[in-house]
Residue frames relative to the residue before (quaternion, step in Angstrom):
aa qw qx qy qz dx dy dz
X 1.0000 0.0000 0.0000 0.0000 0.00 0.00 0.00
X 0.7012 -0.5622 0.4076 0.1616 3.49 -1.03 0.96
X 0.3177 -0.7689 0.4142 0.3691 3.66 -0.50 0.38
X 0.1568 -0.6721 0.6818 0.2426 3.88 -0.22 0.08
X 0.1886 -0.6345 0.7472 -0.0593 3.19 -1.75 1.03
X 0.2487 -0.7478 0.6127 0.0599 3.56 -0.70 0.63
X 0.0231 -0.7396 0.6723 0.0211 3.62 -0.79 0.59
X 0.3264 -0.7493 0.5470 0.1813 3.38 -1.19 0.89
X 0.5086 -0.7000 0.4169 0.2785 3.91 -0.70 1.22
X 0.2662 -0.7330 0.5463 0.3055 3.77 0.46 -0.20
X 0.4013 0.6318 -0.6515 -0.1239 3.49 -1.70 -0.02
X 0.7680 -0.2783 0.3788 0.4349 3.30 -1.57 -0.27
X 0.8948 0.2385 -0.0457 0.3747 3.14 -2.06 -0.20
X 0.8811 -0.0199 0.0704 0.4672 3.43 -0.18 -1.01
X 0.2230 0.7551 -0.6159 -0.0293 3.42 -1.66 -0.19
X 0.6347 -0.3746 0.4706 0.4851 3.89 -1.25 -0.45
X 0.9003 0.2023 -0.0246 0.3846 3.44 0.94 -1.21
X 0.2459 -0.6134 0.6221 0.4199 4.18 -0.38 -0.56
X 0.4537 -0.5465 0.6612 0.2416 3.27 -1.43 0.76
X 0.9204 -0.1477 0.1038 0.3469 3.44 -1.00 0.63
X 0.4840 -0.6064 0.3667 0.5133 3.75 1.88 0.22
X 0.5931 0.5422 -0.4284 0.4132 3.56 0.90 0.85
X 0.6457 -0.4951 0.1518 0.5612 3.87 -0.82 0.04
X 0.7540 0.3274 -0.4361 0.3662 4.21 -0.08 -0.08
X 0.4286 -0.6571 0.6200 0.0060 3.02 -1.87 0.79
X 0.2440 -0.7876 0.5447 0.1535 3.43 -1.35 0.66
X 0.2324 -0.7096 0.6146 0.2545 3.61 -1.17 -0.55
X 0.7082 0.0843 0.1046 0.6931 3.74 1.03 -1.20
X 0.4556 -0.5618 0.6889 0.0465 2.62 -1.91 0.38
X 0.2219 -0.7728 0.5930 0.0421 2.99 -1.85 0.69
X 0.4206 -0.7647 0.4508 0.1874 3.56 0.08 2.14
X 0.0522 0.8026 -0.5896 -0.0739 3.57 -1.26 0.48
X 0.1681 0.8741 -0.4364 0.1315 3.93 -0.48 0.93
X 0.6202 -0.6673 0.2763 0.3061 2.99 -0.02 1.45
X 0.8613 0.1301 -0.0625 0.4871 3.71 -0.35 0.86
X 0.6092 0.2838 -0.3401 0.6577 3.55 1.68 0.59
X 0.4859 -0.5456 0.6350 0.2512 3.55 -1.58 0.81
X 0.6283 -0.5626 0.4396 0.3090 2.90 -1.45 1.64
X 0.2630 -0.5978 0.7561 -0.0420 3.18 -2.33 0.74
X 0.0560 -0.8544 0.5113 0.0735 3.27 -0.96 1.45
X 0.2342 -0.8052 0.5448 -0.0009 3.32 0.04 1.73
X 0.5846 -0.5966 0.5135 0.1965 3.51 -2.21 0.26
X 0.7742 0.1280 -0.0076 0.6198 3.61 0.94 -1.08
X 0.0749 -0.6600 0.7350 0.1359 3.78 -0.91 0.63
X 0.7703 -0.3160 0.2924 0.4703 3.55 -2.03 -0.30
X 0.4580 -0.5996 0.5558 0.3491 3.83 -1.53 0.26
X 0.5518 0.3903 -0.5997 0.4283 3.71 0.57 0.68
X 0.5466 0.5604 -0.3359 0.5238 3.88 0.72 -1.00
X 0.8072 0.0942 -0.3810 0.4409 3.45 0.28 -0.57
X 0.5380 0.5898 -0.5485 0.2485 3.51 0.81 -0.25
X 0.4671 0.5804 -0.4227 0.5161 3.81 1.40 -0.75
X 0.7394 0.4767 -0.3496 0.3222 3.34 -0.31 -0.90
X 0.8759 0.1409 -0.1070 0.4489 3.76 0.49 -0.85
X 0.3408 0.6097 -0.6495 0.3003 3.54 1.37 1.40
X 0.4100 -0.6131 0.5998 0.3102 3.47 -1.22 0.35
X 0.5464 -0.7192 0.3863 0.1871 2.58 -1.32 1.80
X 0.4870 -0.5763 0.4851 0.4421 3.82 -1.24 0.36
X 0.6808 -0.2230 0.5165 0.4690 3.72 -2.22 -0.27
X 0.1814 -0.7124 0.6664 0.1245 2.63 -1.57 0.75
X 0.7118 -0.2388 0.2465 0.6128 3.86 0.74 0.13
X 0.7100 -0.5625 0.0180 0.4233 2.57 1.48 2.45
X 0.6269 0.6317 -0.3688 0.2683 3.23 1.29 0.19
X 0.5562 -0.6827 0.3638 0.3036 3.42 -0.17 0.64
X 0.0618 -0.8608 0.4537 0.2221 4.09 0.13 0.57
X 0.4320 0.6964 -0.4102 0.4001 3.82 0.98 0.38
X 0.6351 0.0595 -0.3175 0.7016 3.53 1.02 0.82
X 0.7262 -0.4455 0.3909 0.3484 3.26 -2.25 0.41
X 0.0380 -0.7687 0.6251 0.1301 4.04 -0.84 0.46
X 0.4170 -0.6312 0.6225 0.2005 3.86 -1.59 0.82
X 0.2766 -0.6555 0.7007 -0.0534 3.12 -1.53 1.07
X 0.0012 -0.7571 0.6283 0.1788 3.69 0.54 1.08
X 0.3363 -0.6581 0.6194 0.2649 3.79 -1.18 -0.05
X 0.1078 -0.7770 0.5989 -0.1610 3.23 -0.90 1.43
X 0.2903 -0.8716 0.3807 -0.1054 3.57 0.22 1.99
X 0.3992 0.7829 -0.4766 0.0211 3.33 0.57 0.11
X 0.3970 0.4092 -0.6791 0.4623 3.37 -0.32 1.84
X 0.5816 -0.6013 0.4978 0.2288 3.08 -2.34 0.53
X 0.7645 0.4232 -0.1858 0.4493 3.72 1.04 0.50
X 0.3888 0.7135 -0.5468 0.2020 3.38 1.21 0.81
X 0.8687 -0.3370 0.1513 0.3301 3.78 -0.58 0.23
X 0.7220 0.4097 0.1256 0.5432 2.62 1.73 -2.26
X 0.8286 -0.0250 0.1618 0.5354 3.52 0.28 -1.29
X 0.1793 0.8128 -0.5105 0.2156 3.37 1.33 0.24
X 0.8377 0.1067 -0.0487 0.5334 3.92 -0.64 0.72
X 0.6288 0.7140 -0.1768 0.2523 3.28 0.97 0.76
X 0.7824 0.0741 -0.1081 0.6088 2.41 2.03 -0.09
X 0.4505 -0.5353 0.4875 0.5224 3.81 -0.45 -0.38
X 0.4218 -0.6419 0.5946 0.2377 3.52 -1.07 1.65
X 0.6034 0.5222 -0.4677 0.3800 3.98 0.20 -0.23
X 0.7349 0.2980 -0.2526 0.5544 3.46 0.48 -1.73
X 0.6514 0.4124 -0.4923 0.4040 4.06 0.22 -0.28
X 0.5715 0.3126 -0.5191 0.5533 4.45 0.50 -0.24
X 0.5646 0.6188 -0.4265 0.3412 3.89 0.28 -0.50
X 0.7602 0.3959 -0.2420 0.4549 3.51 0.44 -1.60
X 0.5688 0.6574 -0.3225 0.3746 3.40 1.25 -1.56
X 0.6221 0.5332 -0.3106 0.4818 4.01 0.79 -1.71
X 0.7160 0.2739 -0.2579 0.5880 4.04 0.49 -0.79
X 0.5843 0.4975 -0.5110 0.3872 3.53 0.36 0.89
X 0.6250 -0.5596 0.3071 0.4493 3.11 1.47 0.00
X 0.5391 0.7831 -0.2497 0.1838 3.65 1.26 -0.14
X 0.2022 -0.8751 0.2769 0.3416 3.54 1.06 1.43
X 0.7840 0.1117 -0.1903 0.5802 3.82 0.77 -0.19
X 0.3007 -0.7367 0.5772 0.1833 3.66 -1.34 0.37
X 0.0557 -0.8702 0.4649 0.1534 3.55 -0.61 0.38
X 0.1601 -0.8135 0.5554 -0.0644 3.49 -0.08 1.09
X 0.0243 -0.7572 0.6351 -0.1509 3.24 -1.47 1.71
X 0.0304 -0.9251 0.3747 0.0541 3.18 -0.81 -0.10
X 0.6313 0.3984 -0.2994 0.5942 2.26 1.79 1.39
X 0.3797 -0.8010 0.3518 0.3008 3.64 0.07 1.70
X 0.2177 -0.7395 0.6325 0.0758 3.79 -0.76 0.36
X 0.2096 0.7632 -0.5294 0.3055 3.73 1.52 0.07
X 0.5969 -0.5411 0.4459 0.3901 3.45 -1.35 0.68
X 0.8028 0.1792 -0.1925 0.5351 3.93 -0.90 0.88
X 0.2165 0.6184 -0.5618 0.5051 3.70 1.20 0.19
X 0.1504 -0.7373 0.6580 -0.0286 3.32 -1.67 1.37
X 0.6621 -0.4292 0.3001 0.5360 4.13 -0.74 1.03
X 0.1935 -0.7297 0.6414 0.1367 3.26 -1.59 0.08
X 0.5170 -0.6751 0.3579 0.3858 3.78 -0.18 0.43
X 0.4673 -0.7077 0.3297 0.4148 3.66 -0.59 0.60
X 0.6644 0.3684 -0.3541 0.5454 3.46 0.86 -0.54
X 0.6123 0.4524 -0.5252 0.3804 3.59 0.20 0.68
X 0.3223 0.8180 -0.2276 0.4185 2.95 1.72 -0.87
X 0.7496 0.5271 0.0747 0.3933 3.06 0.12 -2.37
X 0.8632 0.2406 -0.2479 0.3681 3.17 0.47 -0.92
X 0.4923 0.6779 -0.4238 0.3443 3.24 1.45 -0.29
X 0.8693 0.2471 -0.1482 0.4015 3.31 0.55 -1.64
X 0.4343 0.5988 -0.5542 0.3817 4.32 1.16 0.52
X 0.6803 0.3395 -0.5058 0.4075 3.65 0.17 0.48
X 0.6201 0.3642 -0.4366 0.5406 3.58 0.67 0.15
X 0.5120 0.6470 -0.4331 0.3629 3.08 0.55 -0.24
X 0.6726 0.5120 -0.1226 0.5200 3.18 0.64 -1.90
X 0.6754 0.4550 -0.3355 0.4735 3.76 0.53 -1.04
X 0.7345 0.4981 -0.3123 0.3390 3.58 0.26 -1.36
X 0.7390 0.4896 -0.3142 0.3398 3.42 0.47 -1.40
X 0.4698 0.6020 -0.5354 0.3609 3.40 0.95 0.52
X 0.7130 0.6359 -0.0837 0.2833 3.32 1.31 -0.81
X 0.6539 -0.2068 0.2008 0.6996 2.63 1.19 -1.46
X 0.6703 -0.4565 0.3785 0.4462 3.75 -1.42 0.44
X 0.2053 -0.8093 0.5466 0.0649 3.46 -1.20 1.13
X 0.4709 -0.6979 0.5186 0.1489 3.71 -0.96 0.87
X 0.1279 0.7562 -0.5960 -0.2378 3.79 -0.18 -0.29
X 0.4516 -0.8051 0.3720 0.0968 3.29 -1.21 0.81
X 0.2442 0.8463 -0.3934 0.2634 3.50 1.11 0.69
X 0.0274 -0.7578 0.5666 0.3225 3.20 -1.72 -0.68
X 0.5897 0.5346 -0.3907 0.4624 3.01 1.86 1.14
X 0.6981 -0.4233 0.4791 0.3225 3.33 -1.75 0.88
X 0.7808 0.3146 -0.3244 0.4315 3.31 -0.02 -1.48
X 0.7610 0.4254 -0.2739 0.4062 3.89 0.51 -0.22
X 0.4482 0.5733 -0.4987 0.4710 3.71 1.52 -0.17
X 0.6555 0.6016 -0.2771 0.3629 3.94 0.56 -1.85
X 0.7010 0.2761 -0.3955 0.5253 3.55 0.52 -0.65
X 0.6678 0.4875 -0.4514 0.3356 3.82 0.23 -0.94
X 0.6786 0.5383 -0.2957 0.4030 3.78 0.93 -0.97
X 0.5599 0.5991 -0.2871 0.4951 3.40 1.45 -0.46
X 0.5554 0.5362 -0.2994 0.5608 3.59 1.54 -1.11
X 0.7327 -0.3061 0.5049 0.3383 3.55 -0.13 -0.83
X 0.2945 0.5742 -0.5459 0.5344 3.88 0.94 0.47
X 0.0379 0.7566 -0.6472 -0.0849 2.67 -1.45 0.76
X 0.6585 0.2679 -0.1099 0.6946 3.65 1.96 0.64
X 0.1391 -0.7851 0.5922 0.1161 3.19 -1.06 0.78
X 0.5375 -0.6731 0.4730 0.1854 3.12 -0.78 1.10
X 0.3433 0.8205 -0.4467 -0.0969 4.19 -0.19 -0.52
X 0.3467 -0.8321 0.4179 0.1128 2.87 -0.33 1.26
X 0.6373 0.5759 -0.2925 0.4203 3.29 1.45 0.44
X 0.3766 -0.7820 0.3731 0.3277 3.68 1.76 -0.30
X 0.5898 -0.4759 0.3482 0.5517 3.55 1.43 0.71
X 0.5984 0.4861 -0.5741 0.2758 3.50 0.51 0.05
X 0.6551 0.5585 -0.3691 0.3503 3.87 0.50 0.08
X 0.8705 -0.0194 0.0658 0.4874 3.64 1.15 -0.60
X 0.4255 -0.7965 0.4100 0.1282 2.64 -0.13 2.28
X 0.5563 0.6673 -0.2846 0.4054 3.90 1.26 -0.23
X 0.5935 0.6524 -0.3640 0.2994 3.27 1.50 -1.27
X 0.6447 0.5984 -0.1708 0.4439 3.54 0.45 -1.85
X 0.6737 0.5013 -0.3057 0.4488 3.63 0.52 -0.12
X 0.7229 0.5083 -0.0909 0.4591 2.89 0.86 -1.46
X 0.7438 0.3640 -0.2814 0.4848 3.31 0.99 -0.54
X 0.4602 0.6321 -0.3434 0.5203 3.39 1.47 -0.41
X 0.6542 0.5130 -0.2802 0.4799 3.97 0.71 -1.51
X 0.6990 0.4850 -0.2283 0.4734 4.14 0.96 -1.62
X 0.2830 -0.7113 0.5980 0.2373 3.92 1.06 -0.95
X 0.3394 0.5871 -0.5848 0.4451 3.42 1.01 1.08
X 0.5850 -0.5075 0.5775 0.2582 2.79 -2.16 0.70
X 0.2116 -0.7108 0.6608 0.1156 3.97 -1.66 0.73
X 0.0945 -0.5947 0.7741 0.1953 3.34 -1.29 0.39
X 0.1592 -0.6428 0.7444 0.0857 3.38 -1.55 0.71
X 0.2436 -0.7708 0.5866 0.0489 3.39 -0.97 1.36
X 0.0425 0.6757 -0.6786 -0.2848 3.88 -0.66 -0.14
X 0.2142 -0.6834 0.6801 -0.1568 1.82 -2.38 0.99
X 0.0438 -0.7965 0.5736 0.1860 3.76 -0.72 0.58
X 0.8489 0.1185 -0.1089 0.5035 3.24 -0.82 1.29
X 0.5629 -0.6143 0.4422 0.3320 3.40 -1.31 0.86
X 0.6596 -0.4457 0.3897 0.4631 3.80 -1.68 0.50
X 0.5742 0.5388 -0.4824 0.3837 3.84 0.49 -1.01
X 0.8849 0.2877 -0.0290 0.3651 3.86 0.64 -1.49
X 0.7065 0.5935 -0.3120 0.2266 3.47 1.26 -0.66
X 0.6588 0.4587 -0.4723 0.3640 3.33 1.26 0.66
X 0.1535 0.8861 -0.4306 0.0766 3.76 1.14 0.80
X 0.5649 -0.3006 0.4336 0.6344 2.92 0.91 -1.70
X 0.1703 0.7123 -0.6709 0.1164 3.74 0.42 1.75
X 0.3923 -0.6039 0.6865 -0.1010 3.10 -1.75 0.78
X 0.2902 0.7237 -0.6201 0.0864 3.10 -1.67 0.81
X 0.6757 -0.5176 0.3730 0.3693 3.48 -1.14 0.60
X 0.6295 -0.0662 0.2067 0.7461 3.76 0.62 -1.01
X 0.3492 -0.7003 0.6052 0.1462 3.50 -0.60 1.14
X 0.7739 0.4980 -0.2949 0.2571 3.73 0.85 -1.04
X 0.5912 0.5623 -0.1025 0.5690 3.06 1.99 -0.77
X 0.5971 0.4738 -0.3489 0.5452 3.45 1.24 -0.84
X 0.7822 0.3266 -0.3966 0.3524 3.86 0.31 -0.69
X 0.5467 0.6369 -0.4042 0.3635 3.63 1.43 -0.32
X 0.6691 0.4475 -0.2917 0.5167 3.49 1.05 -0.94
X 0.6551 0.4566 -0.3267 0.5056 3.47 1.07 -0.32
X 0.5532 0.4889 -0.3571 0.5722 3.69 1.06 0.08
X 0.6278 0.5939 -0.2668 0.4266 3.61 1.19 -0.49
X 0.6874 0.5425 -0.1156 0.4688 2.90 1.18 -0.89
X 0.5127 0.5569 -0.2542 0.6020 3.29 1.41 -1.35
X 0.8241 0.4271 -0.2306 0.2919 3.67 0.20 -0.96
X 0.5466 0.5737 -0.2305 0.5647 3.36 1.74 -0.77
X 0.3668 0.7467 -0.3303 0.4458 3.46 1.54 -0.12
X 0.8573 0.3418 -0.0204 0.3844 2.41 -0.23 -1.98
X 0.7674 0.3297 -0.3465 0.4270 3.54 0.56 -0.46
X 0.0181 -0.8357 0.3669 -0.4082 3.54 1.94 0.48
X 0.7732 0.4032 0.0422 0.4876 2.57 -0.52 -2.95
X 0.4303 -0.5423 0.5405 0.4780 4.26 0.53 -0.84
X 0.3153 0.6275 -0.6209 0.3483 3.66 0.02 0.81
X 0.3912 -0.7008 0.5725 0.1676 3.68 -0.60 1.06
X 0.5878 -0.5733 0.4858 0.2996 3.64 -0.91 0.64
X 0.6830 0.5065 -0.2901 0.4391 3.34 1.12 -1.31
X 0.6379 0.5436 -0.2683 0.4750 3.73 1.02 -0.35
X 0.7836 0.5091 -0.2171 0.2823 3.85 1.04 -0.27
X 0.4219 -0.8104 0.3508 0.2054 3.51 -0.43 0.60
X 0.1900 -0.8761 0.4046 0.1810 3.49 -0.15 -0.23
X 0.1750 0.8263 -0.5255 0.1020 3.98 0.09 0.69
X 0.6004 -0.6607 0.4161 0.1725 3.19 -0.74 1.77
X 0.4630 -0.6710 0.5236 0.2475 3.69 0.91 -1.03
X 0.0852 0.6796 -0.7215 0.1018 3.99 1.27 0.51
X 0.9231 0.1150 -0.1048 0.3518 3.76 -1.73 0.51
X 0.4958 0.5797 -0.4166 0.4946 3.83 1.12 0.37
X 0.8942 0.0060 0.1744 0.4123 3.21 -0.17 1.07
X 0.6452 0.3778 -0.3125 0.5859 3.73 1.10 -0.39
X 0.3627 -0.5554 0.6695 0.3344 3.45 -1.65 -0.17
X 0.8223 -0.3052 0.2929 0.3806 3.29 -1.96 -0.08
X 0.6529 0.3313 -0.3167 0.6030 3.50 0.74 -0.89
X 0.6230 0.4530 -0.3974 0.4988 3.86 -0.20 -0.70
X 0.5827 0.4828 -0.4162 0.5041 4.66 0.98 0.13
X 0.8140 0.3079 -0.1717 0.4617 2.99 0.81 -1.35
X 0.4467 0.5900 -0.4030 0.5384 3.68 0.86 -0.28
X 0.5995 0.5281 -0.2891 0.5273 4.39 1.11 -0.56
X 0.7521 0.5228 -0.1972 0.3494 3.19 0.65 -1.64
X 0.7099 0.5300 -0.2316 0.4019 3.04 0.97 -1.72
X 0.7763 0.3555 -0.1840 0.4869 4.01 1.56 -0.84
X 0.3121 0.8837 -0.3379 0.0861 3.18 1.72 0.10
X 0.5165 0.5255 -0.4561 0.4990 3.91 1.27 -0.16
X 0.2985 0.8062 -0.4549 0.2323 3.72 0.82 -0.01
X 0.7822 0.4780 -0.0486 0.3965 2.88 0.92 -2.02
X 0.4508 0.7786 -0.3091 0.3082 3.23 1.77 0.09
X 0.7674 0.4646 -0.1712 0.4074 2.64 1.33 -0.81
X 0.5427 0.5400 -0.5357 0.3564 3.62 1.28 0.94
X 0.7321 -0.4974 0.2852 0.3678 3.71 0.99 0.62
X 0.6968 0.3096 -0.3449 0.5475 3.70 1.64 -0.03
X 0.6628 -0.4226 0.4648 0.4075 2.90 -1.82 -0.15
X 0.2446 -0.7140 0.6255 0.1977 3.43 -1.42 0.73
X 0.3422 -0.6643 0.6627 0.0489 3.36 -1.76 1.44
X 0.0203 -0.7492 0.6613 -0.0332 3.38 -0.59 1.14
X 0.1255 -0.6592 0.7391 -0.0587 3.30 -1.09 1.59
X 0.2849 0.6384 -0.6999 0.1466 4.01 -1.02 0.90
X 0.4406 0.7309 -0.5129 0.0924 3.89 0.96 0.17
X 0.8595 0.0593 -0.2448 0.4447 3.58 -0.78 0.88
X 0.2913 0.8901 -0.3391 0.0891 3.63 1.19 -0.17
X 0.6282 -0.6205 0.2459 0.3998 3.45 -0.47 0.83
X 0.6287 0.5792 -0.2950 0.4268 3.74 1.08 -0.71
X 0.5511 0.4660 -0.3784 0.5796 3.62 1.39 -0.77
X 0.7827 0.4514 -0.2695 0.3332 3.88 0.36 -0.79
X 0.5151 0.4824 -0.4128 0.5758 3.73 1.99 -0.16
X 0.7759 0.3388 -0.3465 0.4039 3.65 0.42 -1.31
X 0.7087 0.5070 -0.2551 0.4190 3.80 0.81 -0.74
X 0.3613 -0.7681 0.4500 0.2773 3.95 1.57 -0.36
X 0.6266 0.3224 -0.5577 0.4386 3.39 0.48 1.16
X 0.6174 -0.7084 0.3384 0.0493 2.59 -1.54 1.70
X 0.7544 0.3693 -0.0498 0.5404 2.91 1.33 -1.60
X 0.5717 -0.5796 0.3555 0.4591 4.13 -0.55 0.99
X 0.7908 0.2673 -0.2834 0.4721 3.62 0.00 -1.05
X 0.5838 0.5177 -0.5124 0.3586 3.35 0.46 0.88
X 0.4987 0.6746 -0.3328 0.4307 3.40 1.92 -0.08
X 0.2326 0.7834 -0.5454 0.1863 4.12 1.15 -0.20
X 0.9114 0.1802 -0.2460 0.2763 3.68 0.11 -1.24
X 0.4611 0.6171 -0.3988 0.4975 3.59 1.92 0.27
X 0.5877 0.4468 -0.3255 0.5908 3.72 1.29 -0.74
X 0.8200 0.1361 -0.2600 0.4914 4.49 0.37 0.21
X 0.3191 0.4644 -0.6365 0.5266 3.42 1.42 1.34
X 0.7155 0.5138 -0.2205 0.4188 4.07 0.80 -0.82
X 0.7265 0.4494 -0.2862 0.4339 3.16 1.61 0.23
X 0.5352 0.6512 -0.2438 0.4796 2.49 1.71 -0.66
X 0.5763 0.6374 -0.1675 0.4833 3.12 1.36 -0.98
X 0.7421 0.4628 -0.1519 0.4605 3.74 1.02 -1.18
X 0.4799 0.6885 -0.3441 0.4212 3.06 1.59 -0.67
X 0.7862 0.3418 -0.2027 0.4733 3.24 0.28 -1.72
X 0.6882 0.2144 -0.4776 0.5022 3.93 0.60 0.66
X 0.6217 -0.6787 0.2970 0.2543 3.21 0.50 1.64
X 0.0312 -0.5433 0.8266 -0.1433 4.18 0.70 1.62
X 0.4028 -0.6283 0.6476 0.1535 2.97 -2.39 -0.09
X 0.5912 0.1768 0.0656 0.7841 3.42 1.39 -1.47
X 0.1034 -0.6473 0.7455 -0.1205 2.97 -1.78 1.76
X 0.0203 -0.7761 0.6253 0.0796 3.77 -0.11 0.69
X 0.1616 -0.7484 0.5781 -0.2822 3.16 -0.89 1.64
X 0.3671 -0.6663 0.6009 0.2453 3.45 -1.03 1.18
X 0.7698 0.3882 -0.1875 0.4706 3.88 0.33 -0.75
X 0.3061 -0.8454 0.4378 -0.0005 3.19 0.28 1.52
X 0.8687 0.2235 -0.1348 0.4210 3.15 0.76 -1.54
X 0.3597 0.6233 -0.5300 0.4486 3.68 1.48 0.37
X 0.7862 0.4621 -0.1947 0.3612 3.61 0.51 -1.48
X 0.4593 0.6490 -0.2570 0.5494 3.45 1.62 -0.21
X 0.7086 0.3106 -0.2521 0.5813 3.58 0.54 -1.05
X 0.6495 0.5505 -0.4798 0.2117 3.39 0.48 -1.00
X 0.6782 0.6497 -0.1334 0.3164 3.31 1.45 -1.98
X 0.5558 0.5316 -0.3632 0.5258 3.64 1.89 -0.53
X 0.7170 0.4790 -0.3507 0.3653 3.42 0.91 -0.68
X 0.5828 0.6075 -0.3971 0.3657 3.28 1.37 -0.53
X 0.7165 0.3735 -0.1999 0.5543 3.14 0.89 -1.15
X 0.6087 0.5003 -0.4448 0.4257 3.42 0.01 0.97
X 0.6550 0.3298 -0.1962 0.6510 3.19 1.49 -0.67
X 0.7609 0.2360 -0.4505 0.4031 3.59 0.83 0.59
X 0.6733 -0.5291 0.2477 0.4531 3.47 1.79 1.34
X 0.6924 0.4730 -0.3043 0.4520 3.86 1.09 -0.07
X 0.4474 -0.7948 0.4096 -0.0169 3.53 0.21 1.26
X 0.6916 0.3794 -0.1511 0.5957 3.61 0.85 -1.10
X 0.6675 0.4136 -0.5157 0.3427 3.89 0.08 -0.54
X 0.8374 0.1548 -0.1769 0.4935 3.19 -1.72 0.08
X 0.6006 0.6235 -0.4724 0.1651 3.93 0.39 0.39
């Protein structure tokens, strides 16, 4: 027998249920099973829905019951977007007084064809922002290495970010278990050098959920509490244009493994074919049409080069859906 997956419809204001103890609500569901067209049904199982409408834990004391920013703080000379552009201190600095409730700082590009970086190069780029920021606001470190999580978590990290889903370092998962830091687990297919050849997948929307399942059953494996874990689908890792939007369009899915979801699509090449800007930092209002969009199936953590666009936007949202406090 087929798996059935259950996706919760989202809406505003009202519903039978809360999504995930945050601001949207459902009534029904949408059945998924490999090799049958979806089915919108009334009642799924009481674990599926009990997943679906626990409220999510803190993340690094943050509170997940309104929308939170992830400014994005590059500090190498080769990220896609802004890569060599700025001073990684004064940019997690400016980014924190933009209103940005967590920063996430790497220093090492993972862009498609992007090639390994050395850990102690790694390391040394991103421990002074590190050190500087976490006065400010909670810091992310981007990695997918052990030897480079330990110093940053020592700096003031208070999460690692991995954009690999534990599949790079059998060292990682421990270590963050041993510190009592928060993980995001990203999927991916294939490394950054290769994963935009020609990836593939049976049902792309189902293939990355069970593969987010897995990633997550990991971690808590290693002793990583469920309540501590993030969850990012992986917009541009390995997927093509249709295999983004085919995510986006089912993206409350992922609700229903019990974490918060991290949605990372700022400036990405697919927003700049379907939306006609060529150049990345010309992608700003296709990258907070896609948030806007993620919002209302209740994402939690949007990591976003344009801190203070996505800031204003989120005050207006929540004002015009009568809730004052989110995104403020």
């Amino acid at each position: 027998m087929p798996q059935d997956y259950f996706r919760p419809i989202p809406q505003a204001r009202t519903g039978r249920w809360r999504l995930a103890g945050g601001w949207a609500f459902f009534d029904r569901f949408e059945r998924l099973r490999r090799g049958a067209a979806p089915e919108i049904v009334d009642e799924a199982p009481p674990d599926v829905i009990a997943a679906l409408t626990a409220p999510r834990a803190p993340i690094m004391a943050l509170s997940m019951d309104r929308p939170r920013i992830m400014g994005i703080v590059n500090a190498t000379p080769d990220s896609f977007s802004d890569g060599g552009r700025y001073d990684a201190v004064t940019h997690a600095l400016d980014l924190a007084g933009a209103g940005a409730d967590i920063l996430d700082i790497g220093g090492e590009s993972t862009r498609p064809g992007a090639r390994e970086v050395p850990a102690v190069d790694e390391t040394a780029r991103i421990l002074p922002a590190i050190a500087a920021a976490s006065a400010l606001a909670p810091v992310s470190v981007d990695t997918r290495k052990a030897a480079v999580a330990g110093p940053a978590l020592e700096a003031g990290a208070g999460m690692v970010n991995d954009v690999s889903g534990l599949d790079f370092d059998a060292a990682l998962a421990p270590l963050v278990a041993e510190r009592g830091a928060a993980l995001c687990v990203m999927h991916a297919q294939g490394l950054p050098e290769t994963m935009q050849d020609d990836p593939r997948y049976g049902d792309v929307v189902l293939d990355v959920y069970d593969a987010l399942a897995a990633r997550v059953a990991r971690a808590e494996a290693a002793g990583i509490p469920r309540a501590r874990i993030v969850i990012d689908p992986g917009i541009g890792f390995g997927k093509t244009q249709a295999h983004n939007l085919a995510i986006l369009r089912r993206i409350s899915l992922y609700h229903a493994l019990g974490c918060p979801i991290l949605l990372g699509v700022s400036r990405k090449r697919f927003i700049g074919t379907i939306g006609g800007a060529e150049r990345a930092e010309d992608r700003g209002p296709g990258t907070l049409a896609l948030t806007m969009m993620a919002l209302e199936q209740g994402v939690q953590m949007h990591r976003v080069h344009d801190v203070a666009g996505h800031v204003q936007a989120l005050r207006l949202w929540a004002a015009m859906n009568n809730d004052e406090g989110a995104g403020a």
